[in-house]
C-alpha positions in Angstrom: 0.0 0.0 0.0 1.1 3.9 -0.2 -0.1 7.0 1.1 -2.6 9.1 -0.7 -2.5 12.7 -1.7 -5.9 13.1 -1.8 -7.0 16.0 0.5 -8.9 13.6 3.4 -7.1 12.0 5.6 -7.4 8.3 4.2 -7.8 9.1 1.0 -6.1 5.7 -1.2 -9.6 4.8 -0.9 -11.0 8.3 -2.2 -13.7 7.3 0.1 -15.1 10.6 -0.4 -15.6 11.6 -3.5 -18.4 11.1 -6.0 -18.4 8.2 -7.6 -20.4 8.2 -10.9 -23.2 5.6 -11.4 -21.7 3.0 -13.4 -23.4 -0.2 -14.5 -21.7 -2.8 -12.7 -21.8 -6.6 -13.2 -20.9 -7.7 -9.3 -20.2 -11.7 -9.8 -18.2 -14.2 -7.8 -15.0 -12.8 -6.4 -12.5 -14.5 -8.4 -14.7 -15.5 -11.2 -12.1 -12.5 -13.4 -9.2 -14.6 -12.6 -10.1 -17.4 -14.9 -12.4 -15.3 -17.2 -11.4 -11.6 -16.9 -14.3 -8.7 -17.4 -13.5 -6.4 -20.1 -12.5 -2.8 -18.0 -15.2 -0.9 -20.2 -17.3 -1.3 -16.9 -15.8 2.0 -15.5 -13.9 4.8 -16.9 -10.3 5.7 -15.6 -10.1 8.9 -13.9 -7.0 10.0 -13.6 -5.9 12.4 -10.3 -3.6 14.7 -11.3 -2.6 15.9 -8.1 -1.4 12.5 -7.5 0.5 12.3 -10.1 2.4 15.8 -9.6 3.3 15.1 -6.3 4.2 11.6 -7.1 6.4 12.8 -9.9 8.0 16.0 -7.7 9.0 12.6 -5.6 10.8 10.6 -7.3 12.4 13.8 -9.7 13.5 14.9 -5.6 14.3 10.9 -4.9 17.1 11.0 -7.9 18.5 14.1 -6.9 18.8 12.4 -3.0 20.4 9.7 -4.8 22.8 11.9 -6.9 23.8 14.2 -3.4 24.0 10.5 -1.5 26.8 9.7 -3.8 28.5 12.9 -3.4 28.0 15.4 -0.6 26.4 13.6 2.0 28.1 12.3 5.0 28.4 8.9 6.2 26.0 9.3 9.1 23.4 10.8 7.3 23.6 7.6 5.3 23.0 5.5 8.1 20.4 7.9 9.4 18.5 7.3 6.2 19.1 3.2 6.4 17.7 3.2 9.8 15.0 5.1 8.7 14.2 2.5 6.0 14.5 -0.1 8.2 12.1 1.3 10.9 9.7 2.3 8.3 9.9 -0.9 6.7 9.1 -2.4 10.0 6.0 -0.3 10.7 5.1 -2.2 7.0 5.6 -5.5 7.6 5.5 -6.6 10.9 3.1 -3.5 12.2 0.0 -2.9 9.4 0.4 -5.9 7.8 1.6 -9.2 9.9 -0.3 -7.5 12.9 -3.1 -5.6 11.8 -3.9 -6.6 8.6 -3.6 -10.4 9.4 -3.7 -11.0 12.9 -0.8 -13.5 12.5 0.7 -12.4 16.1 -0.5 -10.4 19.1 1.6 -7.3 20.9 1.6 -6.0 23.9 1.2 -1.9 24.0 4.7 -1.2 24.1 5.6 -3.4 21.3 2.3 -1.8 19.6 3.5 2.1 20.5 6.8 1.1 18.3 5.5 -0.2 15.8 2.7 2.4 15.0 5.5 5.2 15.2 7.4 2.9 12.5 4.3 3.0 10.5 3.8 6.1 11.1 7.5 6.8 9.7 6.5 4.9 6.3 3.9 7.4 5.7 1.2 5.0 3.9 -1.5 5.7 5.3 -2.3 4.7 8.9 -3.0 1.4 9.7 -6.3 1.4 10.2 -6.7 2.0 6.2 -3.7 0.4 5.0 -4.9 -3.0 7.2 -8.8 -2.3 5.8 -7.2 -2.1 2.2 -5.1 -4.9 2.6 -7.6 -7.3 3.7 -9.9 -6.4 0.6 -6.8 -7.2 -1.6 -6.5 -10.6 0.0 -10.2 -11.4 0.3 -10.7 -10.4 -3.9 -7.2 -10.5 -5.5 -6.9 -9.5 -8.6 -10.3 -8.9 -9.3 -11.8 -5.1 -9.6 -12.6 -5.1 -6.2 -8.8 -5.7 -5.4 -7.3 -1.8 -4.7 -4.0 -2.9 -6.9 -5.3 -5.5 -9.3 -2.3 -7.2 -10.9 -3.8 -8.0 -13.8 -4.0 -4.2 -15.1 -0.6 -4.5 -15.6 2.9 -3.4 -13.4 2.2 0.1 -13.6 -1.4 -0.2 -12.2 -0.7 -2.4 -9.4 2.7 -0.4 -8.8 1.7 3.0 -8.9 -0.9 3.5 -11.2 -3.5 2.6 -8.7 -2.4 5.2 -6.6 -2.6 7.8 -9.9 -6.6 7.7 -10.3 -10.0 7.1 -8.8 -10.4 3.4 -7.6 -13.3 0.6 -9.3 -16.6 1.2 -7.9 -15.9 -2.5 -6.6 -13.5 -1.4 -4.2 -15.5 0.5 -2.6 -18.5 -1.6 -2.3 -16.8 -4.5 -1.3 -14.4 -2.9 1.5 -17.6 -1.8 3.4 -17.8 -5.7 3.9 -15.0 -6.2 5.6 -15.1 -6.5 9.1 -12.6 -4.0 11.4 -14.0 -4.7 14.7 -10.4 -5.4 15.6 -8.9 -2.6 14.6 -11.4 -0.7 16.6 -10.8 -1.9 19.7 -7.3 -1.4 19.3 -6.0 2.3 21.2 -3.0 2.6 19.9 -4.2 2.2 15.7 -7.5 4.5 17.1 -4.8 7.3 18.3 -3.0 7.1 15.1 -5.6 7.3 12.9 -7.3 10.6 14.9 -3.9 12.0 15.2 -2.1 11.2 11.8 -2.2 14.6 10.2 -0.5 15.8 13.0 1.8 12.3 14.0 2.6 11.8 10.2 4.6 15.6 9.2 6.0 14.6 12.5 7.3 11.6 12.1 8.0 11.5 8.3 9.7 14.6 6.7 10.2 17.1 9.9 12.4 15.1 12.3 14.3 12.9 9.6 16.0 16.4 8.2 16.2 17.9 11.7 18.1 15.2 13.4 21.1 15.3 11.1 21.4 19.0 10.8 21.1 19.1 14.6 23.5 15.9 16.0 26.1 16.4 13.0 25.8 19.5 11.1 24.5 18.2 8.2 23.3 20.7 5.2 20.0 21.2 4.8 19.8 20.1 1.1 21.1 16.5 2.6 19.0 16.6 5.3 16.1 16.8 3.2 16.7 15.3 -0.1 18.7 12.1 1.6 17.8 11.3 4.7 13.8 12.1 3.8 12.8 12.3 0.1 15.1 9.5 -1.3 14.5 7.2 2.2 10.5 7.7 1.7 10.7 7.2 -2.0 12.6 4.2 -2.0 10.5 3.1 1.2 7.2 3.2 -1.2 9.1 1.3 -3.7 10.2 -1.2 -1.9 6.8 -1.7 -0.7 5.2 -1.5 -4.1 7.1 -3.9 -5.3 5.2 -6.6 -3.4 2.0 -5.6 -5.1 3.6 -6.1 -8.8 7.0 -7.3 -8.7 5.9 -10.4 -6.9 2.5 -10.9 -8.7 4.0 -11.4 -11.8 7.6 -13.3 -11.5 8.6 -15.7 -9.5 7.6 -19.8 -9.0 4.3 -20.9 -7.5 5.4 -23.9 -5.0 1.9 -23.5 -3.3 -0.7 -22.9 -5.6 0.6 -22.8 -9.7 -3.1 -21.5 -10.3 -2.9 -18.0 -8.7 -0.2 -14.8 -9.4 1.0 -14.0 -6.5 4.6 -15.8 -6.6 8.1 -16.8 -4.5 10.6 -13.5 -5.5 13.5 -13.4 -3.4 14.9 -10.1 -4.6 11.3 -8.8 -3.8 11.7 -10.7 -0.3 15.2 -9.5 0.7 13.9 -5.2 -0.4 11.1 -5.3 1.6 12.3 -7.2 4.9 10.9 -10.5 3.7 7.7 -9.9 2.3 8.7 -11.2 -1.3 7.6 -15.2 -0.8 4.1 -13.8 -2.1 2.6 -17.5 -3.3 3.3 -19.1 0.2 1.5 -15.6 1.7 -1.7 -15.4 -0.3 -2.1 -19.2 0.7 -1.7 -19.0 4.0 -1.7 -15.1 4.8 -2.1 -16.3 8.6 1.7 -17.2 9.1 3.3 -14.7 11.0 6.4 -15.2 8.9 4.7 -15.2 5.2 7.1 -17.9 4.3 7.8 -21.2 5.0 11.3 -20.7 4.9 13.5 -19.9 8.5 16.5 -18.2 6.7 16.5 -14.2 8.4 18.6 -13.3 5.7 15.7 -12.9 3.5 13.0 -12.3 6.3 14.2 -9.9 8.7 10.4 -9.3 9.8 10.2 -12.5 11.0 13.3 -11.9 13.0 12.1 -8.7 14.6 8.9 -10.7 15.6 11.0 -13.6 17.1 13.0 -11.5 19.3 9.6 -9.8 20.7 8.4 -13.3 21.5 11.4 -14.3 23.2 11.1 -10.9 25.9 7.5 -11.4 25.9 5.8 -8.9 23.8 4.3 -10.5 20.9 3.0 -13.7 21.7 0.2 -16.5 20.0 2.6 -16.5 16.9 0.4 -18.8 13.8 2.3 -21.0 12.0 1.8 -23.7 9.5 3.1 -26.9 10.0 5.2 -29.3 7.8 1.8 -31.6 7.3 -0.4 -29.0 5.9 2.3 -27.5 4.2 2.7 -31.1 2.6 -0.7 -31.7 1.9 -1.0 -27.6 0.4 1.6 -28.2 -2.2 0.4 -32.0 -3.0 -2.9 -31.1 -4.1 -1.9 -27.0 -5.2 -5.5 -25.6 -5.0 -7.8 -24.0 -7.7 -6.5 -20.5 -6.2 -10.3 -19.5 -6.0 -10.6 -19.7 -1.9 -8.5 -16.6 0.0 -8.5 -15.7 3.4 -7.8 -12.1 4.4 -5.9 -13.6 7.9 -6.8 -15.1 11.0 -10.3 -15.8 12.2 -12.0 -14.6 8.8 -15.3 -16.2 8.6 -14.1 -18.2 5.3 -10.7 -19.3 7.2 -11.1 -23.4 6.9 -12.0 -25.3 9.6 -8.9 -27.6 8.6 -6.2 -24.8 8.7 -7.8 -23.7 12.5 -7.3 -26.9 13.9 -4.0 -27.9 12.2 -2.7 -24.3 12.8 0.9 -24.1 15.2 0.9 -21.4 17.8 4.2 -20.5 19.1 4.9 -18.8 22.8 1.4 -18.8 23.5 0.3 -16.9 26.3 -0.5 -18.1 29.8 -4.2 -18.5 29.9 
């Protein structure tokens, strides 16, 4: 997912504006995978304001690049990697193995950390990112899915992000249920807060801290440490939505997109072994495999659990794993995450949950 520049404060969604009345043929949810709708059933609208500010971006991002190269000093560079990392964090292990999926719990300070990493990333909050992600998972690569993969790698790159979403989005993300995220405090205060949190957190404290601690310009500051960090950030992120729906092997299911891409996987902190995640999108690790070196997510979350702060960690085990890649699927079932009302009986029971806590 990636943060809107639409003027309300959740705005990928464009919740609120007009949408025209469109005739709309609403049919099973991943009837288009097998037999694709032709896309004359809405007209693209492009949002320009997206797209300038988008492009101002990436123009600043190369010029970060460029001054990275050249002027900047070594700190700053590490200032920006941490920065990437944190973000990155706030990503994976905060709005999407946490919120999105329920495949762990957190304790409130474990929580606080990881929504000021998210908050870092500037996505969205994770209220929205975790609503939009779960209608991606629950109708992937249909026109109710928010990036649909099968407009193309622009579209589910970017281009999603550059114009008004398919009426289906919207009507089928009012059925998804957020309950959770609700009750949650911490993703409440973020989400009333992040006009305020996000500026913050984001672009005013990434240049100040390296012009304060090391008396670094301001052009560094700015361009390094926050334009070409976020930028790449969003990349890196994106990247999971096309990258690995497209290329990769299908160990789990050959009759869906989403696919195992380890360059995808090792960018964006382990997120890349897309095939095993869209099968079971429960697994707190998104991957069978228990190699850090191309999930340091996972890592993160396994050193919580071992000082006590995440806990109920799901798992698959080797059996279903087995009997998964035996029989590969038809690809038309998805789960959004744990405890979704179309979750199979068979994966609750046969589920591993690691460092549960004391009842």
């Amino acid at each position: 997912m990636a943060p809107s520049t639409a003027s309300t404060p959740t705005g990928v969604l464009f919740e609120d504006d007009p949408v025209e009345t469109l005739e709309t043929s609403l049919h099973n949810d991943h009837e288009q995978i097998s037999s694709p709708k032709p896309a004359k059933e809405y007209k693209l609208r492009l949002v320009w304001k997206n797209i300038i500010l988008f492009a101002y971006l990436h123009v600043a991002a190369i010029y970060g690049a460029y001054l990275a190269l050249t002027s900047a000093k070594l700190l700053t560079l590490i200032w920006a990697f941490l920065l990437f990392q944190a973000a990155g964090l706030g990503i994976t292990a905060g709005a999407h193995r946490l919120w999105a999926h329920r495949a762990y719990k957190a304790k409130w300070p474990l929580r606080l950390i990881l929504i000021v990493f998210n908050t870092i990333a500037f996505q969205n909050h994770a209220f929205e990112w975790s609503r939009d992600h779960r209608v991606h998972h629950k109708y992937t690569e249909t026109n109710a899915d928010p990036h649909n993969a099968r407009r193309g790698f622009f579209f589910s790159h970017v281009g999603w992000l550059l114009c008004r979403k398919h009426p289906d989005v919207i009507e089928k993300g009012k059925g998804i249920d957020l309950s959770d995220l609700k009750a949650d405090p911490i993703v409440m205060f973020q989400k009333k807060y992040y006009l305020i949190m996000m500026p913050l957190f984001c672009f005013i404290l990434p240049t100040l801290v390296p012009m304060i601690f090391w008396s670094e310009s301001f052009k560094c500051s700015f361009f390094v440490a926050t334009l070409f960090r976020y930028a790449f950030t969003l990349n890196t992120t994106w990247l999971v939505n096309s990258a690995a729906h497209m290329w990769g092997n299908r160990p789990y299911d050959k009759y869906i997109h989403p696919s195992e891409n380890k360059t995808v996987s090792i960018l964006a902190l382990g997120e890349g072994w897309h095939n095993y995640h869209h099968v079971f999108p429960w697994d707190y690790k998104t991957a069978e495999l228990g190699d850090y070196s191309t999930n340091t997510t996972t890592a993160f979350i396994d050193f919580f659990a071992k000082i006590g702060w995440a806990y109920d960690l799901k798992t698959v085990s080797e059996d279903m794993i087995k009997k998964r890649v035996e029989r590969t699927g038809d690809g038309s079932h998805m789960v959004w995450g744990w405890g979704d009302k179309d979750q199979p009986q068979e994966d609750v029971k046969e589920a591993v949950i690691l460092n549960k806590k004391d009842q």
